[in-house]
C-alpha positions in Angstrom: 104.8 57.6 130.8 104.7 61.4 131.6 101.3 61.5 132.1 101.7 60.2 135.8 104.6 62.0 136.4 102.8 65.1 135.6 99.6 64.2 137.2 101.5 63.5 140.6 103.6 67.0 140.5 99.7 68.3 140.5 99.2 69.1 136.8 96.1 67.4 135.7 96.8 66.1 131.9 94.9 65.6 128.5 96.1 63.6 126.1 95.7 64.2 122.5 95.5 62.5 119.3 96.3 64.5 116.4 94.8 63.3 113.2 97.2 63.2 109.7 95.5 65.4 108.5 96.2 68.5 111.0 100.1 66.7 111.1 101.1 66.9 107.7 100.5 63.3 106.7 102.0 62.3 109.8 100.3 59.0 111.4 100.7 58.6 115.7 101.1 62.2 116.1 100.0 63.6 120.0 100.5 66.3 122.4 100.0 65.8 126.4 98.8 69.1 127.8 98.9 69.8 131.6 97.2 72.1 133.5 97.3 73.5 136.6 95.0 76.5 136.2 95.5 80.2 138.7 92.3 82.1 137.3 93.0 85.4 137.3 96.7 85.2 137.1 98.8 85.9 133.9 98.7 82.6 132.0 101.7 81.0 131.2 102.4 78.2 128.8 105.2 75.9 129.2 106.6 74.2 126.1 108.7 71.1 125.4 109.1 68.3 122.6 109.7 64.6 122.8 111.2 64.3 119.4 115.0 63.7 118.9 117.0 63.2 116.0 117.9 59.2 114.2 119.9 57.5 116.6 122.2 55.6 114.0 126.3 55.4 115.0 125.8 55.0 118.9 124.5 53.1 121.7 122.0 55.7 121.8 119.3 53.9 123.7 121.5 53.0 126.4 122.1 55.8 128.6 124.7 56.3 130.3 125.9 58.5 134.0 129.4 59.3 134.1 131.5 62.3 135.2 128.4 64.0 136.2 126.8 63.9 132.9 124.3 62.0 131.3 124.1 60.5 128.0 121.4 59.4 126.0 119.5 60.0 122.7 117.2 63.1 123.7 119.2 64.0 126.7 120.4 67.7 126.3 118.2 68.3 123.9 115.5 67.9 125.3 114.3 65.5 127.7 116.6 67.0 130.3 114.4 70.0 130.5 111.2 68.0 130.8 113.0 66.0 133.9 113.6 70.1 135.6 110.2 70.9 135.3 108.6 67.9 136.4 110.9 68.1 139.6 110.0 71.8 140.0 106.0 71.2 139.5 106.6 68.4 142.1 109.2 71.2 144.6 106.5 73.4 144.6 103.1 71.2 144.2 101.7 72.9 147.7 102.8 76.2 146.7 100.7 78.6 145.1 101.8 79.5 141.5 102.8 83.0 140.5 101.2 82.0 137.3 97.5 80.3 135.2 99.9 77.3 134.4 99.9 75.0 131.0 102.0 72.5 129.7 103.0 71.2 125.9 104.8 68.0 125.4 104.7 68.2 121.8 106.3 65.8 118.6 107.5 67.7 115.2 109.5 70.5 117.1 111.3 71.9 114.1 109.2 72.4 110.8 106.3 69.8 110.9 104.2 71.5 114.0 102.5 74.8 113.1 99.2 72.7 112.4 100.0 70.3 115.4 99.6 73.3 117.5 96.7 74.8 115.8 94.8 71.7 116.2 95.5 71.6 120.5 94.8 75.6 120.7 91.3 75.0 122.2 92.1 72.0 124.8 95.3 74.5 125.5 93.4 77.7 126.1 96.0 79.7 125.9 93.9 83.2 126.5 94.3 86.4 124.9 98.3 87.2 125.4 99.9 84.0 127.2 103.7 84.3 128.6 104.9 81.2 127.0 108.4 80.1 128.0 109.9 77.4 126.1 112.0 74.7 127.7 113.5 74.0 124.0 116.7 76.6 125.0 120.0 77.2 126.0 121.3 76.6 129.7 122.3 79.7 132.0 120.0 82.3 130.3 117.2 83.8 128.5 116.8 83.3 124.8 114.6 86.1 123.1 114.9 85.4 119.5 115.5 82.7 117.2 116.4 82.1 113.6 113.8 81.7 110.6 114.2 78.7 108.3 114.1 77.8 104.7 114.5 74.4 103.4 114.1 73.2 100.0 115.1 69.5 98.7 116.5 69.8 94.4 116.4 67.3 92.1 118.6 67.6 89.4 118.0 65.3 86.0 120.5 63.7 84.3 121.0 60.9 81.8 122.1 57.4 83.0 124.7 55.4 80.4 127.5 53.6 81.3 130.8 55.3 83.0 132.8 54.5 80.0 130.5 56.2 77.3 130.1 58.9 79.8 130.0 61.3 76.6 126.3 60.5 75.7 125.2 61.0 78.9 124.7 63.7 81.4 125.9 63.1 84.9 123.0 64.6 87.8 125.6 64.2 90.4 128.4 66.2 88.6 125.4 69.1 87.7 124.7 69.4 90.9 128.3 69.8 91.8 128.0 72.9 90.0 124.9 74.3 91.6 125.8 74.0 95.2 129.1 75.4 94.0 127.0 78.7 92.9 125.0 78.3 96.5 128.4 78.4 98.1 129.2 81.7 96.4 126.3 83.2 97.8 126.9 81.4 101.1 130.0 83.7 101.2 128.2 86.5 101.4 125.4 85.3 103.2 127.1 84.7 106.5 128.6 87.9 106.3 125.3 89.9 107.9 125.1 89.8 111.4 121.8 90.7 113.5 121.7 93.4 116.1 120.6 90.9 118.7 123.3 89.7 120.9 123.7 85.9 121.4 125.4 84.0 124.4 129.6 83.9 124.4 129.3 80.1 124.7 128.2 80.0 121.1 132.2 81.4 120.1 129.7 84.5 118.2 128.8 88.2 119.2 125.9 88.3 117.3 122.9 86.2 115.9 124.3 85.4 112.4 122.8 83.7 109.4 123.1 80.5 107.9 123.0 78.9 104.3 124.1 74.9 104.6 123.9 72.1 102.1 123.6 69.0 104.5 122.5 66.3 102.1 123.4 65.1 98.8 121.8 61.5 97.6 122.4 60.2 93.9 124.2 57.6 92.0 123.3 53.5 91.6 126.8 52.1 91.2 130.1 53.5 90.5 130.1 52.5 86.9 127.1 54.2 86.0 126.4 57.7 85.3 123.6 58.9 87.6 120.7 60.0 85.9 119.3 62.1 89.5 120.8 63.7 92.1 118.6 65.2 95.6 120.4 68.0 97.9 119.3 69.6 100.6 119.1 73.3 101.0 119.1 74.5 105.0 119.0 78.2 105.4 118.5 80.3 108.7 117.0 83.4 108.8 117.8 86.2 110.9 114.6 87.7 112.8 114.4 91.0 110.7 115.1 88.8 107.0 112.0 87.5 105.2 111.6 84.1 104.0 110.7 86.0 100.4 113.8 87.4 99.9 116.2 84.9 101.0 114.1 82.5 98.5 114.7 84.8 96.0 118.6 84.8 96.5 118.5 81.0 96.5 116.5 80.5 93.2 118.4 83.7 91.2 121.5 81.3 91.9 120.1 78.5 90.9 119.0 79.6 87.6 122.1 81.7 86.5 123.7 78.0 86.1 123.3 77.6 82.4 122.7 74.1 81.1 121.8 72.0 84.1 118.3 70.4 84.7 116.9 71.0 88.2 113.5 71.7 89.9 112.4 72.4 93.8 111.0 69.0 94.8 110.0 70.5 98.6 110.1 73.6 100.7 109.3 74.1 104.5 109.3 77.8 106.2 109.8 78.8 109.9 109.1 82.5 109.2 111.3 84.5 111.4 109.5 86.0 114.4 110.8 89.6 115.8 112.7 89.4 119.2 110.7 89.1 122.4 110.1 92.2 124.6 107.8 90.2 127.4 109.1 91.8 130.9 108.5 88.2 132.4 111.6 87.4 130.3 113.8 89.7 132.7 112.0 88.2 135.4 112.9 84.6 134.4 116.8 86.3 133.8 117.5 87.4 136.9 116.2 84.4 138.4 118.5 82.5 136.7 121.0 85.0 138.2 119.7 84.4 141.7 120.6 80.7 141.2 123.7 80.3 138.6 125.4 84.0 139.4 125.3 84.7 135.5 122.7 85.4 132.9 121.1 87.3 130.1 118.9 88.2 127.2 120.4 86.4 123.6 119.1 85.0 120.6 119.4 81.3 120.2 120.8 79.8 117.1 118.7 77.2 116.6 114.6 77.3 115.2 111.7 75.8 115.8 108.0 76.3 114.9 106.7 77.5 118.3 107.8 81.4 118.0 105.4 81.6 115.2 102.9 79.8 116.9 103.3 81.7 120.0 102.6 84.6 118.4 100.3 84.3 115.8 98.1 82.0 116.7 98.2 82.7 120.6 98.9 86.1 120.1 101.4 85.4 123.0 105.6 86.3 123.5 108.3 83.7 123.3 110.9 83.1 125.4 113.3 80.2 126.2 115.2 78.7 129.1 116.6 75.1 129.2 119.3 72.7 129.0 121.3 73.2 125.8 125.1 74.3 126.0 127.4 74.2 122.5 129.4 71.4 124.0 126.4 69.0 124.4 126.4 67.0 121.1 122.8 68.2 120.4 121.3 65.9 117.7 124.9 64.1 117.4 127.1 60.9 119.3 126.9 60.7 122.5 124.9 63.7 123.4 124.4 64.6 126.8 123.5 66.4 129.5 125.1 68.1 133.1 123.2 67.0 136.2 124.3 70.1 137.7 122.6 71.9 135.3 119.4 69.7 135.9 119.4 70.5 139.2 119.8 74.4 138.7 117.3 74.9 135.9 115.0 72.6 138.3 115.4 75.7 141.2 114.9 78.3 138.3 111.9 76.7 137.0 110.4 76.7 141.0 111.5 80.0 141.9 110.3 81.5 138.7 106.9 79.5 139.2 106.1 80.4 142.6 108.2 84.2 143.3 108.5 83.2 146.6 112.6 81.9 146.2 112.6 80.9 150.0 110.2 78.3 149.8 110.8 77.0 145.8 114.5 76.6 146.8 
């Protein structure tokens, strides 16, 4: 469906199949890359996903316009973004580009795309320090930095007897209990460090912060029966200067000083935190944002994502972010949506920012 859009904006596209094997195990898995190639300009690389989160509890796929907002599965988050930029590519299709242009529309945004990425790195030809702006981002300014992730799935043994002899078994979900109890107690001191990097006022924080969330818990058969497993999910966010290595540490040293209870790490998956971008072009795209909004900035984001990493390790590039995202928007919940004002103003960033000639991208 893109791939005409794209093609008519004056982006010639490619595209292309990603085997299971460079995917994680993931069947169907593709990237569409665009070009529309400057030689001897700066390159830059445009990035966006298609991937949203399970749409259960909604009418998700029945989008809605109301109040000047859309709703939809995807919309903020980030399909909305993809719309800006194909409606700046087409603003400024007979307009010289500031910029060597690329563009990702990429699956597996969060923590199954390092390899993804790796395998389109030669069809992208990204050269030897892109610009890569990422479309994955926050609305009204320029996101710099983002958070590192660790996630790790427990399983915690048991032994499954009837509720009322109780006393010859061993309950998973009640040991578990205890452990994400002792996580919590580190939680508590874990949210207490605070980056230096600034983030955006909307967020209700001063400064990028740290996470450490338990967001799933699965165990039990029936509620007379003493479950003899018990899975929870451990989400933690990294601030750019922590390493992965250390906050792993902190999680397993809690863990084990929880005497008597049967557990083991069934799964892990790293974002390893990326320092804060420095690319001038970043400024550039800031105070064009300025020109069009009357506000911006340089923040971190609070949210992660594998392309920092990719960006600049295997591009040997800088990151930095601009989209549709605001706190208010339901990201990856009910009824999430997007402001068609803000379409309309990121489209006039992403032309200006394009082209440098404001007069004619406006």
């Amino acid at each position: 469906m893109l791939a005409p859009l794209f093609e008519s904006a004056g982006v010639q596209t490619v595209p292309i199949d990603i085997p299971a094997t460079s995917a994680d195990g993931r069947d169907g898995r593709m990237v569409l890359v665009g070009h529309r190639r400057r030689l001897g300009r700066e390159r830059l690389l445009v990035y966006s996903h298609i991937d949203v989160v399970p749409a259960q509890g909604w009418r998700a796929f029945e989008p809605r316009r109301s109040g000047g907002l859309i709703f939809g599965r995807g919309a903020a988050d980030m399909k909305g973004a993809i719309a800006s930029l194909l409606g700046a590519l087409e603003s400024v299709r007979d307009v010289p580009l500031e910029y060597d242009l690329s563009v990702l529309v990429t699956m597996d945004e969060e923590t199954q795309q390092r390899s993804q990425l790796e395998y389109v790195t030669s069809a992208l030809d990204p050269g030897t320090a892109p610009h890569v702006l990422s479309l994955d981002a926050g609305f009204g300014y320029v996101s710099i930095a983002n958070l590192g992730v660790l996630q790790m799935d427990v399983m915690v043994r048991g032994e499954s007897v009837h509720s009322g002899l109780s006393h010859l078994g061993k309950n998973a979900v009640e040991d578990a209990n205890v452990l994400i109890g002792a996580l919590l107690s580190l939680k508590e001191r874990v949210v207490q460090r605070r980056s230096s990097i600034k983030t955006h006022p909307d967020t209700g924080l001063s400064f990028m912060e740290p996470r450490l969330n338990v967001n799933r818990v699965e165990g039990g058969l029936a509620r007379n029966i003493v479950p003899d497993s018990c899975v929870f999910s451990i989400d933690r966010r990294l601030l750019p200067d922590e390493r992965i290595e250390d906050a792993r540490s902190e999680i397993m040293e809690t863990l084990g000083g929880v005497s008597a209870v049967n557990w083991e790490i069934l799964r892990e998956s790293v974002i390893e935190p990326v320092p804060p971008c420095n690319d001038p072009e970043a400024s550039v795209l800031a105070d064009t944002i300025c020109s069009v909004t009357g506000e911006s900035g340089l923040y971190g984001e609070m949210i992660s994502g594998d392309l920092p990493g990719a960006a600049t390790r295997l591009w040997r590039g800088s990151v930095f972010g601009a989209g549709l995202i605001r706190p208010e928007s339901r990201i990856h919940g009910i009824d999430e949506f997007v402001s068609e004002r803000d379409m309309n103003q990121l489209t006039e960033v992403l032309g200006r920012f394009l082209t440098r000639n404001q007069k004619e991208a406006a």
